[in-house]
mmCIF file of the N, C-alpha and C atoms, coordinates in Angstrom:
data_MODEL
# 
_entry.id   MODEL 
# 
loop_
_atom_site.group_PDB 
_atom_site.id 
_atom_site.type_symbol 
_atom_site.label_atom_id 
_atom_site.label_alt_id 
_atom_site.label_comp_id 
_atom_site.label_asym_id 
_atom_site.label_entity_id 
_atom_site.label_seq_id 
_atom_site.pdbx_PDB_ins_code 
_atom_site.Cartn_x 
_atom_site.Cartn_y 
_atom_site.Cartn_z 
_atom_site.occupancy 
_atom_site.B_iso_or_equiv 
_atom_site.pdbx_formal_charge 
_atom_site.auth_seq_id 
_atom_site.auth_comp_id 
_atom_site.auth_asym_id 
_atom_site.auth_atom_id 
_atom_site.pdbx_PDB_model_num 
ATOM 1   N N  . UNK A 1 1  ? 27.243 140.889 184.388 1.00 0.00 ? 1  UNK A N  1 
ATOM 2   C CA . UNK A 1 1  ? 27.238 139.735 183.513 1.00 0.00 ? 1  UNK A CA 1 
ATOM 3   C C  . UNK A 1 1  ? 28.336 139.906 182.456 1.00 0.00 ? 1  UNK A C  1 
ATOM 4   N N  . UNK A 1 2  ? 29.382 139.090 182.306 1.00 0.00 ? 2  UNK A N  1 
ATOM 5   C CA . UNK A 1 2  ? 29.925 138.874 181.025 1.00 0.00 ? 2  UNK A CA 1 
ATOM 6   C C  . UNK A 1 2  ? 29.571 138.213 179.971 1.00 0.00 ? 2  UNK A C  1 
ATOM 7   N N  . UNK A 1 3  ? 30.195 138.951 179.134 1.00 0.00 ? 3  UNK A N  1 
ATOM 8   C CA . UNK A 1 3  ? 29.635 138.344 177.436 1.00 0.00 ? 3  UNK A CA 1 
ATOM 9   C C  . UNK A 1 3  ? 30.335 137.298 176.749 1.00 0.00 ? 3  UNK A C  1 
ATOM 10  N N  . UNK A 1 4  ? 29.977 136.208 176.329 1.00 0.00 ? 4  UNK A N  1 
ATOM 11  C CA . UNK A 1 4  ? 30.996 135.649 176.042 1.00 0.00 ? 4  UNK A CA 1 
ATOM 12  C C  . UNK A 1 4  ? 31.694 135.570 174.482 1.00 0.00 ? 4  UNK A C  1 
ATOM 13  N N  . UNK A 1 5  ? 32.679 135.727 174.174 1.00 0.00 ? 5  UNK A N  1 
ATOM 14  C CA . UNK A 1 5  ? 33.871 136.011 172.983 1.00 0.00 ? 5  UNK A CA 1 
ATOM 15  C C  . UNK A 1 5  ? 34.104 135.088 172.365 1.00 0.00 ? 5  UNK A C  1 
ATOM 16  N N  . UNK A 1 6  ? 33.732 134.731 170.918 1.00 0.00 ? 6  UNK A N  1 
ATOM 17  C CA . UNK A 1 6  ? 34.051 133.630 170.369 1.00 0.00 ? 6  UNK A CA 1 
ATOM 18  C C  . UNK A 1 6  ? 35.032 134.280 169.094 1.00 0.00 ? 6  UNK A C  1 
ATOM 19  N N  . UNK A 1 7  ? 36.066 133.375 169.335 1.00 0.00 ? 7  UNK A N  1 
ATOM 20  C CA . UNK A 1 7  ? 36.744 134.019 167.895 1.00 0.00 ? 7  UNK A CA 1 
ATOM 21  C C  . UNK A 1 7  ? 37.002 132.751 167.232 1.00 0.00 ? 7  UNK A C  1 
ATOM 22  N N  . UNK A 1 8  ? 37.376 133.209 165.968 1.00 0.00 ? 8  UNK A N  1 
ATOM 23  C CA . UNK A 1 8  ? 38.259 132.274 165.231 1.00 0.00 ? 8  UNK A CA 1 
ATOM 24  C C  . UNK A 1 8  ? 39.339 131.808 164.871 1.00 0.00 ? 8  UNK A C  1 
ATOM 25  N N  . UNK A 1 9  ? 39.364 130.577 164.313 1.00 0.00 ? 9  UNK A N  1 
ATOM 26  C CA . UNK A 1 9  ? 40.549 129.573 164.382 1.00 0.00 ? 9  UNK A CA 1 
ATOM 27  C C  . UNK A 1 9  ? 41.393 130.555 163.477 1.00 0.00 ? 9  UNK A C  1 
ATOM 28  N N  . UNK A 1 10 ? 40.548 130.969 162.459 1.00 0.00 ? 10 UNK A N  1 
ATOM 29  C CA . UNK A 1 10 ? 41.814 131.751 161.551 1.00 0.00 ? 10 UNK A CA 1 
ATOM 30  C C  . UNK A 1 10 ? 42.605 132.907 162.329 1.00 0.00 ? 10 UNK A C  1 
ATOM 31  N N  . UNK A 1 11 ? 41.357 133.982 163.117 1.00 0.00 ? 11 UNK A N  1 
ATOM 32  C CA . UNK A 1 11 ? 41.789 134.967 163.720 1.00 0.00 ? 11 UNK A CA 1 
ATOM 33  C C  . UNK A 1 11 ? 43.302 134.464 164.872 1.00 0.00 ? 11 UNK A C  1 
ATOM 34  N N  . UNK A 1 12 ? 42.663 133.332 165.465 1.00 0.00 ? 12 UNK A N  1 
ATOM 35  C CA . UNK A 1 12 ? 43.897 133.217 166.467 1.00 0.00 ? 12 UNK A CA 1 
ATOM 36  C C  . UNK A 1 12 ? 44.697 132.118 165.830 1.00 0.00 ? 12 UNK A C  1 
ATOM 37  N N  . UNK A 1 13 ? 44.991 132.285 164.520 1.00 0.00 ? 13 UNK A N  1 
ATOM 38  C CA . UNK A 1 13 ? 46.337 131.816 163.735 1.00 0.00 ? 13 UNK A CA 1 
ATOM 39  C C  . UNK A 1 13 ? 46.743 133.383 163.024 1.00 0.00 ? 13 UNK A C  1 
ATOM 40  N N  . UNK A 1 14 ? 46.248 134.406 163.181 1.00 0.00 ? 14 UNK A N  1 
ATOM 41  C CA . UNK A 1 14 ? 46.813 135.516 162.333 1.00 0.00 ? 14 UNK A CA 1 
ATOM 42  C C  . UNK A 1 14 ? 47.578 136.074 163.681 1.00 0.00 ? 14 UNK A C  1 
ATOM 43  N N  . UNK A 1 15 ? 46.749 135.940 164.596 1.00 0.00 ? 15 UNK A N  1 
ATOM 44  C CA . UNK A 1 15 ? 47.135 137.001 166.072 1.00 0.00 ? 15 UNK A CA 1 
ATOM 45  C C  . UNK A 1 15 ? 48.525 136.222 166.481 1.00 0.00 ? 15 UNK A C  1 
ATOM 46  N N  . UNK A 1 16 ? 48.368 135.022 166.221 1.00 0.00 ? 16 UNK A N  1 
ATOM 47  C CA . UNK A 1 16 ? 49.692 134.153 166.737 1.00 0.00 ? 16 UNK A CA 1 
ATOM 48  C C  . UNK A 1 16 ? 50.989 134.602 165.574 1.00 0.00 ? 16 UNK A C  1 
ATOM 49  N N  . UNK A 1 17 ? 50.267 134.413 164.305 1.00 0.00 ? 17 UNK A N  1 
ATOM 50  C CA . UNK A 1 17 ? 51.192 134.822 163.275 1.00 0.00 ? 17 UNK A CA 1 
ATOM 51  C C  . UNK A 1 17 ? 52.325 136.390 163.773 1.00 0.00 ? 17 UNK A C  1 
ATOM 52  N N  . UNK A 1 18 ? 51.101 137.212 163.945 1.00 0.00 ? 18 UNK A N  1 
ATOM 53  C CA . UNK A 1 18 ? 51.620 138.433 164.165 1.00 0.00 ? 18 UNK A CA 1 
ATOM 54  C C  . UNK A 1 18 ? 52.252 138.881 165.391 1.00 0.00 ? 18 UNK A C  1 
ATOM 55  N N  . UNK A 1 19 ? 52.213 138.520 166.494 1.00 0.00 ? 19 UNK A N  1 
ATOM 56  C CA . UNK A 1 19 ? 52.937 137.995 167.911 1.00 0.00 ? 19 UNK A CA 1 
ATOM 57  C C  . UNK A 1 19 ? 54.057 137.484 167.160 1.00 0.00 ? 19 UNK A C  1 
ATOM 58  N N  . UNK A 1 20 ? 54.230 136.523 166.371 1.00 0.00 ? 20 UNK A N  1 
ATOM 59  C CA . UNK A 1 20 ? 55.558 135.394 166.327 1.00 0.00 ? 20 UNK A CA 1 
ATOM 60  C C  . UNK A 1 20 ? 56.553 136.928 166.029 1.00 0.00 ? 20 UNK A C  1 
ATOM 61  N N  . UNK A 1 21 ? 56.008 137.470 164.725 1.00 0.00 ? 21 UNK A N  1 
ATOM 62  C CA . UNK A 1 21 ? 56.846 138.637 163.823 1.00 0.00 ? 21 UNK A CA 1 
ATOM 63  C C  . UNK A 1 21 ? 57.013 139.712 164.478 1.00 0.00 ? 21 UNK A C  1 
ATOM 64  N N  . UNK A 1 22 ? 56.031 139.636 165.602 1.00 0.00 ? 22 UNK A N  1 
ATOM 65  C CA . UNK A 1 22 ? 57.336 141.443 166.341 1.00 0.00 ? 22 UNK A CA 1 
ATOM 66  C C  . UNK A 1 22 ? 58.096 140.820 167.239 1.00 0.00 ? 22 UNK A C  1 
ATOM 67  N N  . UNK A 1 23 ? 58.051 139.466 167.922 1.00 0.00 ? 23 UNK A N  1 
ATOM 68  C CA . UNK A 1 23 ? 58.549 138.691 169.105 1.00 0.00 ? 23 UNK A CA 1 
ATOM 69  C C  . UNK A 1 23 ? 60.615 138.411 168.040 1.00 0.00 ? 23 UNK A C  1 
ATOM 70  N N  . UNK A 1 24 ? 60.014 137.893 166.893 1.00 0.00 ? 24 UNK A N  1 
ATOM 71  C CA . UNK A 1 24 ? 61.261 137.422 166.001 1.00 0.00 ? 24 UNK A CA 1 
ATOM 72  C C  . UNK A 1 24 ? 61.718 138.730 165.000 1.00 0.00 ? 24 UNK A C  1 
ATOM 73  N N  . UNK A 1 25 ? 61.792 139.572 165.257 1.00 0.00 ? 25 UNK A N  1 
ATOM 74  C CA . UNK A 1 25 ? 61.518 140.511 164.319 1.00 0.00 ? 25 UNK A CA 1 
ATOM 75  C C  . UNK A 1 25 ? 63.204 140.696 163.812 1.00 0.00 ? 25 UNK A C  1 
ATOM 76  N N  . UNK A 1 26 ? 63.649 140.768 164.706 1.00 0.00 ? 26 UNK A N  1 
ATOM 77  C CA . UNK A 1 26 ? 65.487 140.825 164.296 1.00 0.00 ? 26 UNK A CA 1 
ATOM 78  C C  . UNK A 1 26 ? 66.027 139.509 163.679 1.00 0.00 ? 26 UNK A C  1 
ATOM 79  N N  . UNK A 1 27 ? 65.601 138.406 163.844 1.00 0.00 ? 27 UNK A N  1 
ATOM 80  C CA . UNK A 1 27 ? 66.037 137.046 163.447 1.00 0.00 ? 27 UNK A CA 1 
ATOM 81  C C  . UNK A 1 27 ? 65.390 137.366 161.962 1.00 0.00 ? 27 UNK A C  1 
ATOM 82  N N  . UNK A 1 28 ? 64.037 137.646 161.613 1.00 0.00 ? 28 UNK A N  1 
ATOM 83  C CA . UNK A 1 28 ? 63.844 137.583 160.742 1.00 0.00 ? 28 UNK A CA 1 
ATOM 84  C C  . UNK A 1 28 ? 64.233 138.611 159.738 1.00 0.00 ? 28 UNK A C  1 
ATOM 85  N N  . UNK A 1 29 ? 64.767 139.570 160.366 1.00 0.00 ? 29 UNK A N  1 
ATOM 86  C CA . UNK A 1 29 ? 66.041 140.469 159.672 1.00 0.00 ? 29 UNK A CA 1 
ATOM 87  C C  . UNK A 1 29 ? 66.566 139.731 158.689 1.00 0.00 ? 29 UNK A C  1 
ATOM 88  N N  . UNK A 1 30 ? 67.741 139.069 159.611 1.00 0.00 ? 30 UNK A N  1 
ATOM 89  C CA . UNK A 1 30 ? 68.793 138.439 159.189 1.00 0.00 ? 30 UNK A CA 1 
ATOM 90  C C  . UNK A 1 30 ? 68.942 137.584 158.015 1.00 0.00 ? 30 UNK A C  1 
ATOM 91  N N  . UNK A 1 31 ? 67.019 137.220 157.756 1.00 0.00 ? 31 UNK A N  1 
ATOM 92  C CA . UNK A 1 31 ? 66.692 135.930 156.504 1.00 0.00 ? 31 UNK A CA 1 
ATOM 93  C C  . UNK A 1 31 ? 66.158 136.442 155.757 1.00 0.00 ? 31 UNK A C  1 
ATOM 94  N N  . UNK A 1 32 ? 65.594 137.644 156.201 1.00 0.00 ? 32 UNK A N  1 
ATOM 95  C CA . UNK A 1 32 ? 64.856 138.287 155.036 1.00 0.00 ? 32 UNK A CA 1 
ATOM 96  C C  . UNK A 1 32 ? 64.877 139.729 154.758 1.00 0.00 ? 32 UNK A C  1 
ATOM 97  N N  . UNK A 1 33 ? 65.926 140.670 154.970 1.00 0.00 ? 33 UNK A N  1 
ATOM 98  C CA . UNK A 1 33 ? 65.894 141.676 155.251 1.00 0.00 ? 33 UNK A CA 1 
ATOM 99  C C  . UNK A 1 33 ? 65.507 142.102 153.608 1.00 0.00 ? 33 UNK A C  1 
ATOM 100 N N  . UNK A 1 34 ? 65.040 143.450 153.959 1.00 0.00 ? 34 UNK A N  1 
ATOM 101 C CA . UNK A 1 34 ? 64.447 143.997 152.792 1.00 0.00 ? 34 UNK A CA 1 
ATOM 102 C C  . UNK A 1 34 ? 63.256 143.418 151.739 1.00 0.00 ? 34 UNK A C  1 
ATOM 103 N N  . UNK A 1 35 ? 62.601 142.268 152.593 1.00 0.00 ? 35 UNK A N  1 
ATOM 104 C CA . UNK A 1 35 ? 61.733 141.473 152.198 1.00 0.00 ? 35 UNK A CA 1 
ATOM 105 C C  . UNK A 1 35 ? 59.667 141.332 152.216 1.00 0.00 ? 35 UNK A C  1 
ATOM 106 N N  . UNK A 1 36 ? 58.889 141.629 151.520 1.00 0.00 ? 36 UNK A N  1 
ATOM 107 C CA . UNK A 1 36 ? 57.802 141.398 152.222 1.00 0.00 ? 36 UNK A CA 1 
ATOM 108 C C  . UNK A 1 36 ? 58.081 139.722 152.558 1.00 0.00 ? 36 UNK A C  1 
ATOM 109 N N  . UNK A 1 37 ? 57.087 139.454 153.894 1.00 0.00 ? 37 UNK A N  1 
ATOM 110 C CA . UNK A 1 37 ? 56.842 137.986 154.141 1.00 0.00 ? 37 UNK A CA 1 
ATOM 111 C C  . UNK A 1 37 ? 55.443 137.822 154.614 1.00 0.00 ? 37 UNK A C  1 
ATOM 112 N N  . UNK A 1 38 ? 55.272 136.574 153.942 1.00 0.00 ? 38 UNK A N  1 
ATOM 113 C CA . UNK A 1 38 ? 53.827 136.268 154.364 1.00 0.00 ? 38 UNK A CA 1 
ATOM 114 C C  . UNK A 1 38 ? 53.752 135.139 155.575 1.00 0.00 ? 38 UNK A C  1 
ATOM 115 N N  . UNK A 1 39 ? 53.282 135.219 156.912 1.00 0.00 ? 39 UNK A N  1 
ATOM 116 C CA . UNK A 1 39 ? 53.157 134.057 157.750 1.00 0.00 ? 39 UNK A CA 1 
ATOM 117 C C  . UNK A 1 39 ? 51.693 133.221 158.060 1.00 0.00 ? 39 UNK A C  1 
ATOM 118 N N  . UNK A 1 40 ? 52.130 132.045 157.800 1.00 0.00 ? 40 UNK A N  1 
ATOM 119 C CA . UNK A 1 40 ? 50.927 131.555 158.077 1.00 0.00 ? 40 UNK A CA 1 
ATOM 120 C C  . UNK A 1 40 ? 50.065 131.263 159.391 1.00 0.00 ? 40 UNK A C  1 
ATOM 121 N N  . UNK A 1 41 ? 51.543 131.247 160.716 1.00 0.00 ? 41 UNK A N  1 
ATOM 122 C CA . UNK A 1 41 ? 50.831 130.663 161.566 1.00 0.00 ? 41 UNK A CA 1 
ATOM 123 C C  . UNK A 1 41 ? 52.164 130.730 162.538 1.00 0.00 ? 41 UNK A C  1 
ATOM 124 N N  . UNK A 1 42 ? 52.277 130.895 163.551 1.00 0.00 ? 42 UNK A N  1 
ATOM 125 C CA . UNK A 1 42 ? 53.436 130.937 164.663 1.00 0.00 ? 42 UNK A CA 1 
ATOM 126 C C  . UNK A 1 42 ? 54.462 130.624 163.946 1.00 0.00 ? 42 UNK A C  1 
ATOM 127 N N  . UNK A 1 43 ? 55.734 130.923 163.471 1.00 0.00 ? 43 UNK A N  1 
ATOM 128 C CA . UNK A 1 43 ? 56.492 130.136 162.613 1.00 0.00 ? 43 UNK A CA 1 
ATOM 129 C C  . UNK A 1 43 ? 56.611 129.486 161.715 1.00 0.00 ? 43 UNK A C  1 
ATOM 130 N N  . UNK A 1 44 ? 55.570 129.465 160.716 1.00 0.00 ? 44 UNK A N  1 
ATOM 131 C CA . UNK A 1 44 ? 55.353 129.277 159.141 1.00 0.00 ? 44 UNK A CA 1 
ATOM 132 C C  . UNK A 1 44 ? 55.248 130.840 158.431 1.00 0.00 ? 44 UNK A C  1 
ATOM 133 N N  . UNK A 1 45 ? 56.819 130.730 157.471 1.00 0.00 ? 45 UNK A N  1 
ATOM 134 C CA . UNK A 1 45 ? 56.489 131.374 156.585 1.00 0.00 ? 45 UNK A CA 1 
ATOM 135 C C  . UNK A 1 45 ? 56.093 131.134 155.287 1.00 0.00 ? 45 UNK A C  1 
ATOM 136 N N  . UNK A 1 46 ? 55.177 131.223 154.653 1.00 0.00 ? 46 UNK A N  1 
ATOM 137 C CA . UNK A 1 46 ? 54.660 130.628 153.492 1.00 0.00 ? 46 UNK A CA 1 
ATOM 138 C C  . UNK A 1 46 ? 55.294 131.197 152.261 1.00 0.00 ? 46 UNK A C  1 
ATOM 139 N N  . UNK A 1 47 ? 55.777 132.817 152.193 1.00 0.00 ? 47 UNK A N  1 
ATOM 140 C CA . UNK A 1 47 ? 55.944 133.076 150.883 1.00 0.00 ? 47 UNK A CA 1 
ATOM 141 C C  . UNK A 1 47 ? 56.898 133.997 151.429 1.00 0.00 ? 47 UNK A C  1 
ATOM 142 N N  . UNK A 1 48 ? 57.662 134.392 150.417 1.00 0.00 ? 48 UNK A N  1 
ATOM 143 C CA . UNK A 1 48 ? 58.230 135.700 150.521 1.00 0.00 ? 48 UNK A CA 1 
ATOM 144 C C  . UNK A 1 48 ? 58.766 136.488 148.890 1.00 0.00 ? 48 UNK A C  1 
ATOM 145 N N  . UNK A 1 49 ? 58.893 137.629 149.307 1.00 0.00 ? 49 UNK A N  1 
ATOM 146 C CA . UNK A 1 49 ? 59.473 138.546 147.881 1.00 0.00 ? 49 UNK A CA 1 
ATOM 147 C C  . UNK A 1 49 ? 59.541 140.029 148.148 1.00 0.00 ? 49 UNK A C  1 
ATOM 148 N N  . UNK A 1 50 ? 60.492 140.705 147.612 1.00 0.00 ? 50 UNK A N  1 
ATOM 149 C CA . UNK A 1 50 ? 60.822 141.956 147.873 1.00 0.00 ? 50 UNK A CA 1 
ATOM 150 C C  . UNK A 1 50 ? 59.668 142.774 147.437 1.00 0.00 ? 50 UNK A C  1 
ATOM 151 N N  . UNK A 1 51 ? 58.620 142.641 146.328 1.00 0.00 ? 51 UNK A N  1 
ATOM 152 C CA . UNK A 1 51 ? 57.890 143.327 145.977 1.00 0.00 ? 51 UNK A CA 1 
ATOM 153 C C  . UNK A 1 51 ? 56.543 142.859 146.298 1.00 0.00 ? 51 UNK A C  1 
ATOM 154 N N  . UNK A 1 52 ? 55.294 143.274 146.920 1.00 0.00 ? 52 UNK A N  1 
ATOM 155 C CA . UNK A 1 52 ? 54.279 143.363 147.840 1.00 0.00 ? 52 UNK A CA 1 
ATOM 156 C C  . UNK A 1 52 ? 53.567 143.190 146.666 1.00 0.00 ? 52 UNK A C  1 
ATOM 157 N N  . UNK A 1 53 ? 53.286 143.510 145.559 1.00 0.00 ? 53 UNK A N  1 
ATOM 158 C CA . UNK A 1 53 ? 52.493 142.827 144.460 1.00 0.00 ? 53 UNK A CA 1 
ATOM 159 C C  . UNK A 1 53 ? 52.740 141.583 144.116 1.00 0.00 ? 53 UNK A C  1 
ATOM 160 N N  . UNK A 1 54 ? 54.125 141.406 143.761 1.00 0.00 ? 54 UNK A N  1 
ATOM 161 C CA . UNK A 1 54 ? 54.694 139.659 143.378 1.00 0.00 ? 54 UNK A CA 1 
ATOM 162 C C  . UNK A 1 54 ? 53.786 138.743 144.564 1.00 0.00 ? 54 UNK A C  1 
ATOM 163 N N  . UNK A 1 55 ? 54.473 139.258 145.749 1.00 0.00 ? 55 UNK A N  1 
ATOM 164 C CA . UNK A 1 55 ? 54.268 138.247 146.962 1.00 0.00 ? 55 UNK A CA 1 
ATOM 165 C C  . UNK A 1 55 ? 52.688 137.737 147.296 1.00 0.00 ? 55 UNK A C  1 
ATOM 166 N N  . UNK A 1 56 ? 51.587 139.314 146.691 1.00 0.00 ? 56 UNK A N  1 
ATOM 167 C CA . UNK A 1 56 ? 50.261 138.508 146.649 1.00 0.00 ? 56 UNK A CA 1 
ATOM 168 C C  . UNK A 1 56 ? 50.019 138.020 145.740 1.00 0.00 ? 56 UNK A C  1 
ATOM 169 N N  . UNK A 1 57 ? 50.218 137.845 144.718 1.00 0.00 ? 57 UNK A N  1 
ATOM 170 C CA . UNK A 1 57 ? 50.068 137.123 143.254 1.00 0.00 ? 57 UNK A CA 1 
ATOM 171 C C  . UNK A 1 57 ? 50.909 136.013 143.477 1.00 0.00 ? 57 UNK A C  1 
ATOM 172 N N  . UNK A 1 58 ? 51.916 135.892 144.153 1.00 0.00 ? 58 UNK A N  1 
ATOM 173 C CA . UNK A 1 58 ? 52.414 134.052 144.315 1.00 0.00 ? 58 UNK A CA 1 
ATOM 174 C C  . UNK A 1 58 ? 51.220 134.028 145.226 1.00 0.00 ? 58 UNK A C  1 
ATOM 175 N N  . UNK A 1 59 ? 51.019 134.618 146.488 1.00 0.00 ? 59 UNK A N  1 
ATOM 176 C CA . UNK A 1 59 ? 50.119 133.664 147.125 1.00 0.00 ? 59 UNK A CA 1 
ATOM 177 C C  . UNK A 1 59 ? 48.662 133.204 146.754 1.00 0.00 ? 59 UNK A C  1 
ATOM 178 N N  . UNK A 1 60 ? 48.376 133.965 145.796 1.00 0.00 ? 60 UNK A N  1 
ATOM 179 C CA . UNK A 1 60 ? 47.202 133.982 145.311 1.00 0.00 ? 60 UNK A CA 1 
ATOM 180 C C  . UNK A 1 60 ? 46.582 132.546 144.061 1.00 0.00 ? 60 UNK A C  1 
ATOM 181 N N  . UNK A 1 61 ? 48.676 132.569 142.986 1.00 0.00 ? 61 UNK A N  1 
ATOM 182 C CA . UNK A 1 61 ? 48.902 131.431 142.999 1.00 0.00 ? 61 UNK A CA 1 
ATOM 183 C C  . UNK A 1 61 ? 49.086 130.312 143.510 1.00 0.00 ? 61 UNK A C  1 
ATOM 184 N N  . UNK A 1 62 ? 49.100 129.815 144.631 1.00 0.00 ? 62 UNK A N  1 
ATOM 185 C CA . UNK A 1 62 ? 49.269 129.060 145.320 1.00 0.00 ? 62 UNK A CA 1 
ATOM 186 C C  . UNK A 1 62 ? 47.968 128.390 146.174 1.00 0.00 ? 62 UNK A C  1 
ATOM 187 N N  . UNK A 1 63 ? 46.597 129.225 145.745 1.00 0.00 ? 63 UNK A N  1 
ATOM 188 C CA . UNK A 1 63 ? 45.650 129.020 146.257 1.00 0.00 ? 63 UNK A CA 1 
ATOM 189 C C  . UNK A 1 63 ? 45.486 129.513 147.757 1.00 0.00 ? 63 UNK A C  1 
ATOM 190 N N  . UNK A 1 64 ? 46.239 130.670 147.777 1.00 0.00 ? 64 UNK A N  1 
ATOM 191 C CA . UNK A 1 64 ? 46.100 131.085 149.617 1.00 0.00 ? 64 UNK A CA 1 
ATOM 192 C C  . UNK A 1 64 ? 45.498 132.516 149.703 1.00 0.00 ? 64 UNK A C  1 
ATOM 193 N N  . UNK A 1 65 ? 44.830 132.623 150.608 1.00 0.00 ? 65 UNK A N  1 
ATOM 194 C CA . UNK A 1 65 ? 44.141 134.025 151.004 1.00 0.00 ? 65 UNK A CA 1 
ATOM 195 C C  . UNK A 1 65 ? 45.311 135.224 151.624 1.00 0.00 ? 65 UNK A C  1 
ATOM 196 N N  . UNK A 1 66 ? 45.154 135.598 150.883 1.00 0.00 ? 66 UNK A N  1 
ATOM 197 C CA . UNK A 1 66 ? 46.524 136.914 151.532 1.00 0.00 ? 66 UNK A CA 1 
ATOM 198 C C  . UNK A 1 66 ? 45.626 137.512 152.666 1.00 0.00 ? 66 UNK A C  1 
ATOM 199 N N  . UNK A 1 67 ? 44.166 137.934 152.562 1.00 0.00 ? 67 UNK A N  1 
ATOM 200 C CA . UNK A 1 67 ? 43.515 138.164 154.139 1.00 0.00 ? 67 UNK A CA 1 
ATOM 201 C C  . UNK A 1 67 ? 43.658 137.891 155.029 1.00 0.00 ? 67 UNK A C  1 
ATOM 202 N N  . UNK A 1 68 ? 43.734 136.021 154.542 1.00 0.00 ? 68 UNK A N  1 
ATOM 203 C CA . UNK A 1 68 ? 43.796 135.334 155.934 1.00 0.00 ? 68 UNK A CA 1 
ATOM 204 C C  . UNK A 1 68 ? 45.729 134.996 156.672 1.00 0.00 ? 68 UNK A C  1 
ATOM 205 N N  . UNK A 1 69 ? 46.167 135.777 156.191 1.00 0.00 ? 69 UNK A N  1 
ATOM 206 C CA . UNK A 1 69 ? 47.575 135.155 156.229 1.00 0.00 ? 69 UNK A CA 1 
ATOM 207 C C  . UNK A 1 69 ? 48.505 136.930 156.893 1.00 0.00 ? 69 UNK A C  1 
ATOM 208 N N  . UNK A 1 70 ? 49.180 136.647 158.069 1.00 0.00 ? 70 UNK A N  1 
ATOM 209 C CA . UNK A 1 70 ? 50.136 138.019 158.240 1.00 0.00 ? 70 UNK A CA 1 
ATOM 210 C C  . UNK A 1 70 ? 51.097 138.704 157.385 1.00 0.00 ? 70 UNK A C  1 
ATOM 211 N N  . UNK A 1 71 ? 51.059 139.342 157.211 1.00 0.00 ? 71 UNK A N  1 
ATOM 212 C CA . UNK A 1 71 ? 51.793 139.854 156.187 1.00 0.00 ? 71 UNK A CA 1 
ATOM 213 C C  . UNK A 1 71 ? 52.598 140.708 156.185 1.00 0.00 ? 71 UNK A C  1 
ATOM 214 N N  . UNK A 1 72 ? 54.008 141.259 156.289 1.00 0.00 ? 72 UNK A N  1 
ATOM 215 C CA . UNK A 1 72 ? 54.992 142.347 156.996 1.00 0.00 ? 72 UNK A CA 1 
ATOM 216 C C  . UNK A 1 72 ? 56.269 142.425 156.155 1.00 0.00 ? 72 UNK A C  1 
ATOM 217 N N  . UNK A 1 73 ? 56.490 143.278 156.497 1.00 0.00 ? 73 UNK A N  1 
ATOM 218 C CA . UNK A 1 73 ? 57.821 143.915 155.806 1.00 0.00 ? 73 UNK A CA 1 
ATOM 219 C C  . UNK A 1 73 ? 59.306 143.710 156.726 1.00 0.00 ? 73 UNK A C  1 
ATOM 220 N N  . UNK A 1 74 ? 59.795 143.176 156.850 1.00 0.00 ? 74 UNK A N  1 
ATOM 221 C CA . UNK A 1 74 ? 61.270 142.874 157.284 1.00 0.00 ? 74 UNK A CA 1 
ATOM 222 C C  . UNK A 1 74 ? 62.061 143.957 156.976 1.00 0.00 ? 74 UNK A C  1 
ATOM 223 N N  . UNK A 1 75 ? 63.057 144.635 157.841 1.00 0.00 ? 75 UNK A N  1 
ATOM 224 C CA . UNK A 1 75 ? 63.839 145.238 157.344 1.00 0.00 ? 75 UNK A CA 1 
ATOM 225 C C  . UNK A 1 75 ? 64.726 145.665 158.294 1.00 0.00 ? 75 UNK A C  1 
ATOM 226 N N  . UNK A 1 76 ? 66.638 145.157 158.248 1.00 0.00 ? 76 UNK A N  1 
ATOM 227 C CA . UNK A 1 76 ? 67.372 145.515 159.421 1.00 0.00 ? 76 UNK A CA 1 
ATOM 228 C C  . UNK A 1 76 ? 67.166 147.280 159.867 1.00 0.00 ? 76 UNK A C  1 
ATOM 229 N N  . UNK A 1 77 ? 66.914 147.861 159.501 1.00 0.00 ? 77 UNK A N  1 
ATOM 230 C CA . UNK A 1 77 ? 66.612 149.340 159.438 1.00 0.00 ? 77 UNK A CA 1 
ATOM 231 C C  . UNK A 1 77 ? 65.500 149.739 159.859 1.00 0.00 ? 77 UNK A C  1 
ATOM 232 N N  . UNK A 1 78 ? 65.478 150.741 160.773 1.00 0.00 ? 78 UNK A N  1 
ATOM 233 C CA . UNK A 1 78 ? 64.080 151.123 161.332 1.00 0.00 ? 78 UNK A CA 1 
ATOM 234 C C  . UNK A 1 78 ? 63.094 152.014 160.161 1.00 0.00 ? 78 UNK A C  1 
ATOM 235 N N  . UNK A 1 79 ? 62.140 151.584 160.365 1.00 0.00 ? 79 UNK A N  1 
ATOM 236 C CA . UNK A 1 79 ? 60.816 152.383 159.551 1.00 0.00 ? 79 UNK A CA 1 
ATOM 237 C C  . UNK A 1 79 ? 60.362 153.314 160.063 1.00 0.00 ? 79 UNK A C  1 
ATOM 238 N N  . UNK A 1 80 ? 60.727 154.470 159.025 1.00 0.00 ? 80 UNK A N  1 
ATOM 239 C CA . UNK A 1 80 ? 59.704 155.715 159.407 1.00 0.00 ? 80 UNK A CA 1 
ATOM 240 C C  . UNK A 1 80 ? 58.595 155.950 158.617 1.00 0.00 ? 80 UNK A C  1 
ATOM 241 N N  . UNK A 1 81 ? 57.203 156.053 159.309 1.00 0.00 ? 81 UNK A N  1 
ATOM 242 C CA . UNK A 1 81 ? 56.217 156.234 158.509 1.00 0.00 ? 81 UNK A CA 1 
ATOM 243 C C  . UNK A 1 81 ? 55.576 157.494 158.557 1.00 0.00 ? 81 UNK A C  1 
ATOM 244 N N  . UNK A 1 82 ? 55.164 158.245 157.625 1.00 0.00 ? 82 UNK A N  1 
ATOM 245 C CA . UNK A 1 82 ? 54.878 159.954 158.099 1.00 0.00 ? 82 UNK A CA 1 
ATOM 246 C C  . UNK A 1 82 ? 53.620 159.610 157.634 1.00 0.00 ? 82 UNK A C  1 
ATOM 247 N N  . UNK A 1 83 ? 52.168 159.928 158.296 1.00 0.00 ? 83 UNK A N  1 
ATOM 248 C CA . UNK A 1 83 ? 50.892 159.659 157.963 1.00 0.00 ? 83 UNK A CA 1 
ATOM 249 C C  . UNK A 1 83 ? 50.246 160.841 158.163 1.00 0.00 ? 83 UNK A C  1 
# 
């Protein structure tokens, strides 16, 4: 028997969000390099700003859920993360 999977409208606007940003990830280099960006939805970017505090405090101004919204770092340069 399978189970059946209900998700949400928000979830599959974040999953789409986040698909769009590794799919565009070099284009969005080019517009935003060195940038956090916030996406709302396949190709909506809603906010952007170099500093990851500013960028949730505009969105926060703006009346938007930074939870509900993708959120990533742009950068022509590869990221190394040591964890």
């Amino acid at each position: 028997m399978l189970g059946c999977v209900m998700v949400s409208a928000e979830y599959l606007k974040f999953s789409r969000a986040h698909g769009w940003f590794e799919r565009e990830h070099g284009k969005l280099a080019e517009l935003y390099d060195s940038e956090w960006i916030a996406v709302e939805d396949e190709g909506i970017v809603v906010e952007r700003d170099k500093d990851l505090s500013l960028l949730l405090r505009k969105l926060r101004e703006r009346g938007l859920d930074p939870g509900k919204l993708f959120v990533g770092y742009v950068s022509k340069e590869p990221l190394v993360a040591i964890l």
